[in-house]
Every structure is written in C-alpha cells, then in structure tokens.
N, C-alpha and C positions, 0 to 999 in steps of 0.2 A: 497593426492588426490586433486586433481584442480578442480573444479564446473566447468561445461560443461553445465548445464541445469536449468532452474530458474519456480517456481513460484511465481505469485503474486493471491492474495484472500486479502478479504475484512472480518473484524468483526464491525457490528454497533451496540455503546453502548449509553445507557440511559441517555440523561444530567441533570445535576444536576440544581436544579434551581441558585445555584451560578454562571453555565456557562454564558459567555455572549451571548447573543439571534444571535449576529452575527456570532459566531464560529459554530451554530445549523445549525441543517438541517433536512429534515423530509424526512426518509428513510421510502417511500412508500409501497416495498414490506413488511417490517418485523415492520409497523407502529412503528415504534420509532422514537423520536423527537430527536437530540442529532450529535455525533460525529462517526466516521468512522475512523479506524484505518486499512490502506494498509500495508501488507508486501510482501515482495518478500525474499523466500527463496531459498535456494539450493535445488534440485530436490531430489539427491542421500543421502546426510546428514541431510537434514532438518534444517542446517544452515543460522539464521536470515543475511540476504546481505544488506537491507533495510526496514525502515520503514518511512511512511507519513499519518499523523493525519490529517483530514478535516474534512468539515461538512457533516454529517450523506445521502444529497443530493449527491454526487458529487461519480459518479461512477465508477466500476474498470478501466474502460475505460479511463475515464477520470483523473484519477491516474496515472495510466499510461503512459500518454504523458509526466507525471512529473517527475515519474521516471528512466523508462529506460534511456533515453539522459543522470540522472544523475548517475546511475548504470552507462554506458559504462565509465563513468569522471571517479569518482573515484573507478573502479574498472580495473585500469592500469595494476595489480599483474595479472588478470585473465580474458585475454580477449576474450577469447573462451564462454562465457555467451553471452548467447543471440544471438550469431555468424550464420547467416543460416536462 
C-alpha cells in the first residue's frame, strides 16, 4: 500500500534543566517550558514519514512550512502525499 494521506500533530515535553535555554520554548497552551516534537504520519497505517524537534514555542503551523517542502523532497517513492 502507498500513503495517499498524511498527518502532522505536535507533542510538547518538559525540559530538562540540562537543556540549553536556547533550544526551550514556552508552550503557552499546556504551560510547559521545554521542546516540541512534530510528526507527520501516514493517515491509513499510522506510519512515522517525518519528524521535527523545536522549541516547545514554535507551532504546528509553523512546522509545517518545514516540513512538507521536505516531505514532498524526500518522499520521491510516494508522491501522491499531500497531492490535492
């Protein structure tokens, strides 16, 4: 089967205080200080396509613009994602 359809969601987790204070961000809604981890998976399998670590500020939105352009790159095999 060939992935036709993608999500992407956001999980933001707790920094450690080892983190460096530049890599944080202060994810407003769920008040945590910390990092943001983007995925985009496959719709139908639930198959990881991509993921993008920021800081815990930087929204699905704006994720986004990062990764689909690099989804469409290297996802040559399957180019019916995101298609439409």
């Amino acid at each position: 089967m060939e992935p036709t359809a993608a999500i992407i969601d956001s999980q933001s987790v707790k920094g450690a205080a080892s983190v460096p204070a530049a890599s944080r961000g202060f994810d407003g809604g769920k008040k945590i200080n910390g990092r943001r981890r983007h995925v985009i998976t496959d719709s139908l399998l639930g198959l990881l396509l991509m993921v993008l670590v920021t800081a815990g500020n930087i929204t699905d939105r704006q994720a986004a613009r990062v990764l689909l352009p690099q989804l469409h790159t290297v996802q040559e095999d399957h180019p019916r994602v995101g298609a439409g």
